[in-house]
PARO-69544 format. One record per residue (C-alpha): residue number from 0; residue in three letters; x, y, z. Coordinates in nm, 3 decimals, m for minus. Example, Ala and Ser with C-alpha at 12.3 -4.5 7.8 and 13.67 -1.06 7.14 Angstrom:
GUMI   num   residuo      east     north        up
GUMI     0       ala     1.230    m0.450     0.780
GUMI     1       ser     1.367    m0.106     0.714
END
This chain:
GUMI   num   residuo      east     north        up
GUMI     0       unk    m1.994     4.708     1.318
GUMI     1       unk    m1.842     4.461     1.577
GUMI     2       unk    m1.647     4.688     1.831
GUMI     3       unk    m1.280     4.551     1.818
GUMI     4       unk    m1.103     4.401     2.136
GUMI     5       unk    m0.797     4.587     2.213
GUMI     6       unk    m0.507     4.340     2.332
GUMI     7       unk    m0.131     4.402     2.358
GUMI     8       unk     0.005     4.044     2.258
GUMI     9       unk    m0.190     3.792     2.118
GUMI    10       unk    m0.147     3.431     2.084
GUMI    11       unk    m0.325     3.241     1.785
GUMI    12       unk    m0.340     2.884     1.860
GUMI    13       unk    m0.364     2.723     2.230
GUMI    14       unk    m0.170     2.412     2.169
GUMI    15       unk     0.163     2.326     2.334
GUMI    16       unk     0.335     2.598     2.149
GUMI    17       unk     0.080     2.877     2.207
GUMI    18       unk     0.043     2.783     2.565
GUMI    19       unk     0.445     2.813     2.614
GUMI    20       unk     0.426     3.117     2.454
GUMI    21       unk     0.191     3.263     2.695
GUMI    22       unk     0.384     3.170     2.986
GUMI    23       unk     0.737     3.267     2.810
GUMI    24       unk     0.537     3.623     2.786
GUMI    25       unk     0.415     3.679     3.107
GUMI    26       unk     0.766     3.525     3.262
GUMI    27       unk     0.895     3.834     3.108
GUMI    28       unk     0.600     4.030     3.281
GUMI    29       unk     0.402     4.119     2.948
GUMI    30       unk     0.031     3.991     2.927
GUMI    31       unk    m0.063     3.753     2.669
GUMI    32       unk    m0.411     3.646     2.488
GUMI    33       unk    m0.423     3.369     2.340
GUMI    34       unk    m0.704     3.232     2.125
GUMI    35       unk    m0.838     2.853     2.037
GUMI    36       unk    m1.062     2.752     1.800
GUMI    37       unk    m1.150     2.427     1.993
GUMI    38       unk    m1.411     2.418     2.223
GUMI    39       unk    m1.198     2.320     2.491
GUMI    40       unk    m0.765     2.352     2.526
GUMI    41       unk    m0.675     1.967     2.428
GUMI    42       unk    m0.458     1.768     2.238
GUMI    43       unk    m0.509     1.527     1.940
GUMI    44       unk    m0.292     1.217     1.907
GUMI    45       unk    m0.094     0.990     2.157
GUMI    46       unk     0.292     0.919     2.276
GUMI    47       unk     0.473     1.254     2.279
GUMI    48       unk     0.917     1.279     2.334
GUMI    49       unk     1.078     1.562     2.501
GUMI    50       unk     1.441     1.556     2.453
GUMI    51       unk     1.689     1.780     2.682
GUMI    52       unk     1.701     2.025     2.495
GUMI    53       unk     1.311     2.071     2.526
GUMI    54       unk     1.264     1.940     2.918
GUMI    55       unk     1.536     2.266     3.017
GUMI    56       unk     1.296     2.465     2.828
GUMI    57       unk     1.016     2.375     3.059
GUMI    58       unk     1.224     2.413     3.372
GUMI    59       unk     1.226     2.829     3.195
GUMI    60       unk     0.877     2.763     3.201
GUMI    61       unk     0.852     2.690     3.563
GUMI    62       unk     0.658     2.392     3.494
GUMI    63       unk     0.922     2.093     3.463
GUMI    64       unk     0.834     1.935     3.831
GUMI    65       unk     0.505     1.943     3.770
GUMI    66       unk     0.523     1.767     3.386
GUMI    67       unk     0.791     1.510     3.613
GUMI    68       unk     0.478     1.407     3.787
GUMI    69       unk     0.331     1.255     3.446
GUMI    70       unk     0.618     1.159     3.244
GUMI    71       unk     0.835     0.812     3.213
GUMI    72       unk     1.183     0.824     3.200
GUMI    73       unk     1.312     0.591     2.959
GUMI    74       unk     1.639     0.417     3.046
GUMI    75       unk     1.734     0.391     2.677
GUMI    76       unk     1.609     0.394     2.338
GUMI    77       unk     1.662     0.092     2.109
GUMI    78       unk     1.680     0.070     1.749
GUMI    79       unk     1.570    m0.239     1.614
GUMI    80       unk     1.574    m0.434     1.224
GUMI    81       unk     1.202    m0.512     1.161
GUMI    82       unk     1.251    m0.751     0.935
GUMI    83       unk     1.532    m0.954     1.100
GUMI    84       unk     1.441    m0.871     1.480
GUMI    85       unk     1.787    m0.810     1.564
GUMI    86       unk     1.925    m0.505     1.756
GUMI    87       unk     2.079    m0.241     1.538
GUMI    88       unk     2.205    m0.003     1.813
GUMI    89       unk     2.093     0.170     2.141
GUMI    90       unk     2.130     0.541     2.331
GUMI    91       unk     2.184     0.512     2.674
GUMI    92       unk     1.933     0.738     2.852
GUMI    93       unk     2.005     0.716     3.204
GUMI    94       unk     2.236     0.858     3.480
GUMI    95       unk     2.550     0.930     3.212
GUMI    96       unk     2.297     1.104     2.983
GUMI    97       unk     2.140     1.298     3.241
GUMI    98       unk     2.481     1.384     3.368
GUMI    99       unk     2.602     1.484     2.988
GUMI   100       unk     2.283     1.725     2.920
GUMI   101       unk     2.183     1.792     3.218
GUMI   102       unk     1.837     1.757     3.146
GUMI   103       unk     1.603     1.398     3.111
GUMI   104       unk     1.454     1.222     2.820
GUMI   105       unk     1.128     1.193     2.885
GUMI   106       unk     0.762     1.036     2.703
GUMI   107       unk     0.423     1.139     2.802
GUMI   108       unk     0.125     1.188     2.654
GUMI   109       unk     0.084     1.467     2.483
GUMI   110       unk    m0.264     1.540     2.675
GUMI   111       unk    m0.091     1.609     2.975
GUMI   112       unk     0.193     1.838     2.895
GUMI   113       unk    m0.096     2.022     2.778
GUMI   114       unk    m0.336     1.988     3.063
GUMI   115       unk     0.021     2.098     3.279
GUMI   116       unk     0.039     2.431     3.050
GUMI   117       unk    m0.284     2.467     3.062
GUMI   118       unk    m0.336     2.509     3.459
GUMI   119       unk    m0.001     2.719     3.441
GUMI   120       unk    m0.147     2.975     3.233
GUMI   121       unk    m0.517     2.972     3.446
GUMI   122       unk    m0.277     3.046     3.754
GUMI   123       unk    m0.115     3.359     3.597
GUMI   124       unk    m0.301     3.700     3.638
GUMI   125       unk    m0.106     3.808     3.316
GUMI   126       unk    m0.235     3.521     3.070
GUMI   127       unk    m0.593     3.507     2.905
GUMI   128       unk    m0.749     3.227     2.783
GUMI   129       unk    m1.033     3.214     2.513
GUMI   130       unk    m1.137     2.881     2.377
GUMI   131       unk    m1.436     2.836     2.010
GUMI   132       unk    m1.214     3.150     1.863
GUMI   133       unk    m1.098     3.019     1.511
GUMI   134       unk    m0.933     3.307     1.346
GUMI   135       unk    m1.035     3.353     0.988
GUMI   136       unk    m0.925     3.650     0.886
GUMI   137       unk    m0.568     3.815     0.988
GUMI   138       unk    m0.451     4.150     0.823
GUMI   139       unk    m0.175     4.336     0.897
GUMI   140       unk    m0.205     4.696     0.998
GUMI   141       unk     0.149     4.777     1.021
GUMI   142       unk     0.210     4.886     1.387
GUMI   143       unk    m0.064     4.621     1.503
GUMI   144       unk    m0.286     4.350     1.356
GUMI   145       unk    m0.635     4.302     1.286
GUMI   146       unk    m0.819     3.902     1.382
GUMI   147       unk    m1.171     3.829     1.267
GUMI   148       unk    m1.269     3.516     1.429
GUMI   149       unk    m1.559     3.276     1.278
GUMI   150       unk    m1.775     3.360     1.575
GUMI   151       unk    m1.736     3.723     1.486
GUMI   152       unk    m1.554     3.827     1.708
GUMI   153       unk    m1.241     4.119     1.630
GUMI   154       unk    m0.937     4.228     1.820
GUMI   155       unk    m0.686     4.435     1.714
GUMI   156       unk    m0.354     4.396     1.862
GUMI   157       unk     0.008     4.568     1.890
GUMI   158       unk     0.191     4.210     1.841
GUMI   159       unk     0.061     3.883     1.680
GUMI   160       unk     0.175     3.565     1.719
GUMI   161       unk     0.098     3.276     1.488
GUMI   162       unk     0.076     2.929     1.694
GUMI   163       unk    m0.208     2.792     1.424
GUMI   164       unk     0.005     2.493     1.339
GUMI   165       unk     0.066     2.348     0.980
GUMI   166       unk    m0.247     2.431     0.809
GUMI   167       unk    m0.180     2.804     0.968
GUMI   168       unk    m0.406     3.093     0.821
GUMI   169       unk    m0.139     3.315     0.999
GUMI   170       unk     0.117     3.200     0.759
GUMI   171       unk    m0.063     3.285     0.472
GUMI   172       unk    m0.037     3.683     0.588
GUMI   173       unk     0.378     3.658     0.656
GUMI   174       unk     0.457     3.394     0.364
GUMI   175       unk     0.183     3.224     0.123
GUMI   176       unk     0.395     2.910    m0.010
GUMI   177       unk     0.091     2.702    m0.061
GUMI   178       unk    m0.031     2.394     0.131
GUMI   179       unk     0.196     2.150     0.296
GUMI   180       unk     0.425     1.880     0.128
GUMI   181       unk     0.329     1.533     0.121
GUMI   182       unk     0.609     1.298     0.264
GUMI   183       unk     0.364     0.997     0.087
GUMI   184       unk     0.397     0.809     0.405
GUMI   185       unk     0.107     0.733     0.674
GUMI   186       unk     0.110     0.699     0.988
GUMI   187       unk    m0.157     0.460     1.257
GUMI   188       unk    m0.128     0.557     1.577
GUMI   189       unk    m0.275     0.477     1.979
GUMI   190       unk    m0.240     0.368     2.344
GUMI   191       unk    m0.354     0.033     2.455
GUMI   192       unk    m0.371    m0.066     2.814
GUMI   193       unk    m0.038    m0.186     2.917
GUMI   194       unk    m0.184    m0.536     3.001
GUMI   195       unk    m0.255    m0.580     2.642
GUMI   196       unk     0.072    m0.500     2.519
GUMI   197       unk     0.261    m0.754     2.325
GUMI   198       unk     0.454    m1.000     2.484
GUMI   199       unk     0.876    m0.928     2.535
GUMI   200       unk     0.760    m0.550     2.504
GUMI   201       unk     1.041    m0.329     2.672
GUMI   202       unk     0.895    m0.149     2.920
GUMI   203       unk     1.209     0.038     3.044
GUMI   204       unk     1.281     0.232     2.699
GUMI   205       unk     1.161     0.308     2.393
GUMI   206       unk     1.221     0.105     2.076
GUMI   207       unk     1.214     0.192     1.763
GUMI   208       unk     1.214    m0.045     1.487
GUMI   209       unk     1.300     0.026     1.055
GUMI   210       unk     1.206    m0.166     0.765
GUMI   211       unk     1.258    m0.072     0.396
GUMI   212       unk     0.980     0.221     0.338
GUMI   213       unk     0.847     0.127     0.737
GUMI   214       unk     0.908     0.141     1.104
GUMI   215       unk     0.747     0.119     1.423
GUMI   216       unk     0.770     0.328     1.793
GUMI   217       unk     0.656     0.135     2.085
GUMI   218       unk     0.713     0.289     2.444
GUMI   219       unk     0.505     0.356     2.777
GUMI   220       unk     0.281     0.667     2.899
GUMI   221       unk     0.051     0.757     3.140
GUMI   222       unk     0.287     0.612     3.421
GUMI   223       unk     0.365     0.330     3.276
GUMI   224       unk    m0.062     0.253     3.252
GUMI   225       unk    m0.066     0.260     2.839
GUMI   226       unk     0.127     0.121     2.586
GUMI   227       unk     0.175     0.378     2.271
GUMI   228       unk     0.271     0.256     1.956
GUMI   229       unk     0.307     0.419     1.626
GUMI   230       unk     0.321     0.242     1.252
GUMI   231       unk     0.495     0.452     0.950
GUMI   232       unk     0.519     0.355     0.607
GUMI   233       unk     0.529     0.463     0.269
GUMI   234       unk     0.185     0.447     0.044
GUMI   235       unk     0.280     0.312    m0.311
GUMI   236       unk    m0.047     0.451    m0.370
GUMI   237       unk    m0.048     0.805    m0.313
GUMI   238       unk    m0.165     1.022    m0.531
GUMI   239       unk    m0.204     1.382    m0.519
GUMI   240       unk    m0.573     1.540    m0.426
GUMI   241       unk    m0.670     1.233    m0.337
GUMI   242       unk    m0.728     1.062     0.008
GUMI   243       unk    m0.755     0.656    m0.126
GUMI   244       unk    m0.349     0.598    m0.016
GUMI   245       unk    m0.247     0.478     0.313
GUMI   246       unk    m0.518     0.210     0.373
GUMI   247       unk    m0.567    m0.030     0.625
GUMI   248       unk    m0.472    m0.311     0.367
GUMI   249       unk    m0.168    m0.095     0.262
GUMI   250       unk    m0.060    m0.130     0.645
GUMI   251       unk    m0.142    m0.505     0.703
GUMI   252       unk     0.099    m0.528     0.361
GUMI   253       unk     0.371    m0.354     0.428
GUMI   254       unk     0.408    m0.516     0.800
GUMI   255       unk     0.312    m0.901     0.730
GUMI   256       unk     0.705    m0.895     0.589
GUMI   257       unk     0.832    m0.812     0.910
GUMI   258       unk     0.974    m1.002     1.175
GUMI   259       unk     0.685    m1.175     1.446
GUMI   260       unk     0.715    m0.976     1.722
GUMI   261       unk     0.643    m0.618     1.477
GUMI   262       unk     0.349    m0.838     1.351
GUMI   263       unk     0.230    m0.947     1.632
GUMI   264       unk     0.262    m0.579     1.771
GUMI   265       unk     0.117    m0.419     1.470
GUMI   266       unk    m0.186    m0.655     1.510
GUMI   267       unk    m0.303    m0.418     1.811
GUMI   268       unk    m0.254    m0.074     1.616
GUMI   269       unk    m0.606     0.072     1.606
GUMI   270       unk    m0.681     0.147     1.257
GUMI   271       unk    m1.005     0.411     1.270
GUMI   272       unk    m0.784     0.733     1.215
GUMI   273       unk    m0.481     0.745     0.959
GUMI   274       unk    m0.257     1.044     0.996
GUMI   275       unk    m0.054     1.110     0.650
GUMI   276       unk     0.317     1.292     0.715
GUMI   277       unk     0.314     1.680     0.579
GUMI   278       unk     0.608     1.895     0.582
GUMI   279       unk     0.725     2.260     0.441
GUMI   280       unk     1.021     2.334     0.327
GUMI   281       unk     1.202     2.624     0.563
GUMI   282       unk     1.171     2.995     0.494
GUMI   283       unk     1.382     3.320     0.551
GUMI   284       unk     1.097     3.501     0.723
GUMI   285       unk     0.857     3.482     0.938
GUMI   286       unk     0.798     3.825     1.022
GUMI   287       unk     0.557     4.100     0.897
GUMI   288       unk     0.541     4.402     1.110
GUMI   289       unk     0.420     4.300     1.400
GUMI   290       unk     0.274     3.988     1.295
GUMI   291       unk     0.536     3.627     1.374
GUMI   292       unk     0.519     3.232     1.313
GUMI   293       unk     0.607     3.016     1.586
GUMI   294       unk     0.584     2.640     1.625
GUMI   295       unk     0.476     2.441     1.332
GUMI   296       unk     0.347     2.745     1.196
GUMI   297       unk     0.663     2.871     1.112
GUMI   298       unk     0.842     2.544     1.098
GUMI   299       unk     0.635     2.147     1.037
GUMI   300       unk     0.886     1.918     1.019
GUMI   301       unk     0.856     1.540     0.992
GUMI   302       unk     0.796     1.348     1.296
GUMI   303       unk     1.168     1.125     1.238
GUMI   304       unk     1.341     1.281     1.485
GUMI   305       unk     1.086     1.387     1.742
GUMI   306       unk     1.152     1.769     1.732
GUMI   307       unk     0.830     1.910     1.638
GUMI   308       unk     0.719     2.029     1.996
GUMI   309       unk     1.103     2.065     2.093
GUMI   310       unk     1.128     2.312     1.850
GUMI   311       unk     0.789     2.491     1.934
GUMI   312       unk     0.916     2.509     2.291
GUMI   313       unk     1.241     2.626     2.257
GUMI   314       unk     1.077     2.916     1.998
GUMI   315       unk     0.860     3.015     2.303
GUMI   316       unk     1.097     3.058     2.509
GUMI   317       unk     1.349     3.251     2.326
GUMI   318       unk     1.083     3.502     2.240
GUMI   319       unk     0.939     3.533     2.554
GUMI   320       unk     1.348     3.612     2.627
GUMI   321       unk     1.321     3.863     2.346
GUMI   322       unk     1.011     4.050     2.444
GUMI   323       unk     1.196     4.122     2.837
GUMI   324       unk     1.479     4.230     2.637
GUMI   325       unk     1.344     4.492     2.430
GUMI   326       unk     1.082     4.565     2.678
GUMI   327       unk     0.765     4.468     2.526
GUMI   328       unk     0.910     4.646     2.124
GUMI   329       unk     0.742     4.363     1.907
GUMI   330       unk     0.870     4.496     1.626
GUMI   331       unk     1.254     4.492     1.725
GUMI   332       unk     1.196     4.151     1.931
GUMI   333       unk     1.033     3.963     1.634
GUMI   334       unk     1.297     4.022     1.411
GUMI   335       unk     1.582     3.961     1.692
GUMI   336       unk     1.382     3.605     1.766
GUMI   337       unk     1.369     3.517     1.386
GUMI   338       unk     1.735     3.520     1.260
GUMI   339       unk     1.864     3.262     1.539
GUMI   340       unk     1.563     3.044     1.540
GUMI   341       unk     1.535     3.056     1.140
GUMI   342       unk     1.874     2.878     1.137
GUMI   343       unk     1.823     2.627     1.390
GUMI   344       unk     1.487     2.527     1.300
GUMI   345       unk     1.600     2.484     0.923
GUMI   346       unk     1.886     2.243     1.021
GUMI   347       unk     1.645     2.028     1.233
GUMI   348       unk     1.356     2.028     0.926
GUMI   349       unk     1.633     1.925     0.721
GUMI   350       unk     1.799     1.664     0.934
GUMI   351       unk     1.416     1.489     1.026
GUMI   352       unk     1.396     1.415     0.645
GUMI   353       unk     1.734     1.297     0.626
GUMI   354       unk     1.679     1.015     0.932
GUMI   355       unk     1.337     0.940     0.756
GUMI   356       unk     1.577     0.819     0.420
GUMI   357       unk     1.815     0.663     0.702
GUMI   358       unk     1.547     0.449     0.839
GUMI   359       unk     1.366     0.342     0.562
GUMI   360       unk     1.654     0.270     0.320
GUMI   361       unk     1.625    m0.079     0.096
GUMI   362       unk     1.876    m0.354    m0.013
GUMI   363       unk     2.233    m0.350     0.028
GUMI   364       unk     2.215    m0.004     0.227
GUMI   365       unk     2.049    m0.204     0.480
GUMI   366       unk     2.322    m0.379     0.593
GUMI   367       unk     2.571    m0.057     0.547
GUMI   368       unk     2.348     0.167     0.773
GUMI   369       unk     2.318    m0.168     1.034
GUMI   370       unk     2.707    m0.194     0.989
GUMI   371       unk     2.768     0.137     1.058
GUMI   372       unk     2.562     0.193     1.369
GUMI   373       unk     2.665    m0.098     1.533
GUMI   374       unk     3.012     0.076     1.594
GUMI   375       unk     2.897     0.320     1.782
GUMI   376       unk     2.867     0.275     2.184
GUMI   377       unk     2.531     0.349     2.359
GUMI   378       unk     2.697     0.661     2.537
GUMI   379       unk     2.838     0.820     2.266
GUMI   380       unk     2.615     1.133     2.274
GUMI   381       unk     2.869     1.332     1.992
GUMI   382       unk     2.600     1.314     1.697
GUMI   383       unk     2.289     1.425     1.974
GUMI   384       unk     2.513     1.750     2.086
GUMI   385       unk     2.403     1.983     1.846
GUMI   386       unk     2.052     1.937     1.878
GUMI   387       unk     1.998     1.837     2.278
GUMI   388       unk     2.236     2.072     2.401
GUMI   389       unk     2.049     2.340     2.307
GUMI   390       unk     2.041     2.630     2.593
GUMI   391       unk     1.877     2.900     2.408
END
């Protein structure tokens, strides 16, 4: 029998939310293991946004200056009608946001914040790091919790966290609600270099543009070196337990309506990799003893409003801030760091659905959500409090 590893806290998952949730621990002064069933600590995938109310959480962190280093600061973010090219409205990102939130909007890719966490948590004597660890089995012993990883390796610990993202085997121990929902819609996704970006491409903001069942992200990374863009629609295919929807001839349809400079933009989308949009619906637990979700493990959301490592981050840090406070008592500090987030988290999952109907509304409601918008002034942050004045 495979002697078991005896570890106070341990961390499933070493993405962006495990790694913050190793550094929120040890912040407090309580070591943390965290386990990755990569063979290295990376990131799938592109473009990434960090709103305020996730770039104060990394100043907790102690890592902000050094993410800075990597990151463009957009001066404002622009949404645009795909299929008549015109400007819909605009948030002003620059000195009178920074001065309203205190914090920066920033884009990077997603790579880096990772590679920044990632060299945060070698640096700390109180963080362990253990990549080709895929945990297959999780059982809950009550006061601690039991991991059997594919390799075959055990540990048994006195407080779990699940960071194992949407498809999390965690979950299924704390709350089995089945697989993931299906939003139907796809997304294609990728950098190119920035000298291959289309022409009139802003490269001082990010723009966002909406079509009926569509839109389109374009905005710099990389220090301003690569161009990422990102194309949405709807499949009119999908079907369920099937994986013929969201085709490369379903995206050359749906964006040949649009206006020419989304054509000729969408024309450089690479197409080897589709990514279809999965969300839950929230829960009112997450807790099992001493076994908790965190990140999209406890909370996937759809991508609409750019929250789903926002969330993940501000979840790290409040229960690293709940560990200090009950002094390591997993038990008590799980179920303290649940209620609040629970809430907050189920407001945002609900909220990216509802500006994923905003955005890719048809007909007549076109021109009311165009009408609508255009009232509004590029500094009026009132709708954005809520959710990027978040202090924790």
């Amino acid at each position: 029998m495979v002697q078991a590893k005896k570890i106070p806290l341990l961390i499933v998952g070493g993405g962006i939310g495990g790694l913050a949730t190793a550094l929120a621990a040890a912040r407090g002064g309580h070591p943390a293991h965290v386990l990755e069933k990569a063979p290295e600590f990376t990131e799938i995938g592109a473009g990434l946004q960090l709103a305020p109310n996730a770039t104060r959480m990394l100043d907790r962190l102690g890592v902000l200056d050094e993410i800075k280093k990597h990151a463009i600061f957009p001066k404002h973010l622009v949404l645009m009608d795909a299929v008549s090219g015109q400007p819909i409205t605009s948030l002003d990102l620059g000195e009178k946001f920074l001065d309203h939130f205190g914090y920066p909007y920033i884009v990077m890719h997603r790579g880096d914040l990772l590679t920044v966490e990632y060299e945060a948590c070698r640096q700390n004597p109180l963080i362990t790091l253990e990549n080709n660890r895929e945990a297959v089995r999780i059982e809950d012993l009550g006061d601690s919790a039991r991991v059997e990883c594919a390799d075959g390796s055990v540990y048994e610990c006195d407080a779990l966290v699940g960071v194992d993202g949407l498809w999390s085997t965690t979950r299924k121990v704390v709350h089995g609600d089945g697989d993931p929902i299906p939003a139907q819609f796809v997304a294609y996704r990728g950098t190119i270099p920035i000298e291959e970006a289309p022409k009139d491409s802003d490269f001082d903001g990010m723009v966002l543009w909406v079509g009926p069942d569509l839109h389109f992200v374009q905005y710099c990374v990389k220090a301003g070196k690569l161009f990422n863009q990102v194309a949405v629609f709807r499949s009119y295919r999908y079907k369920e337990d099937s994986d013929d929807w969201g085709t490369v001839d379903e995206l050359e349809e749906h964006f040949s309506k649009m206006c020419p400079r989304v054509r000729e933009a969408v024309a450089k989308i690479k197409r080897n990799r589709r990514w279809p949009m999965l969300d839950r619906l929230p829960i009112p637990n997450w807790t099992r003893n001493r076994i908790t979700l965190l990140g999209d493990a406890a909370h996937p959301m759809l991508q609409y409003i750019a929250q789903g490592a926002c969330q993940a981050l501000e979840d790290a840090v409040f229960l690293g801030d709940r560990l200090k406070e009950y002094n390591g008592d997993a038990a008590r500090a799980f179920l303290a760091y649940q209620e609040p987030r629970i809430r907050r988290t189920a407001r945002v999952q609900s909220i990216a659905r509802l500006f994923g109907e905003i955005k890719h509304v048809h007909g007549v409601s076109i021109m009311l959500r165009n009408a609508l918008l255009a009232k509004r002034t590029p500094d009026d942050y009132e709708y954005f409090e809520w959710l990027y004045g978040y202090k924790g």
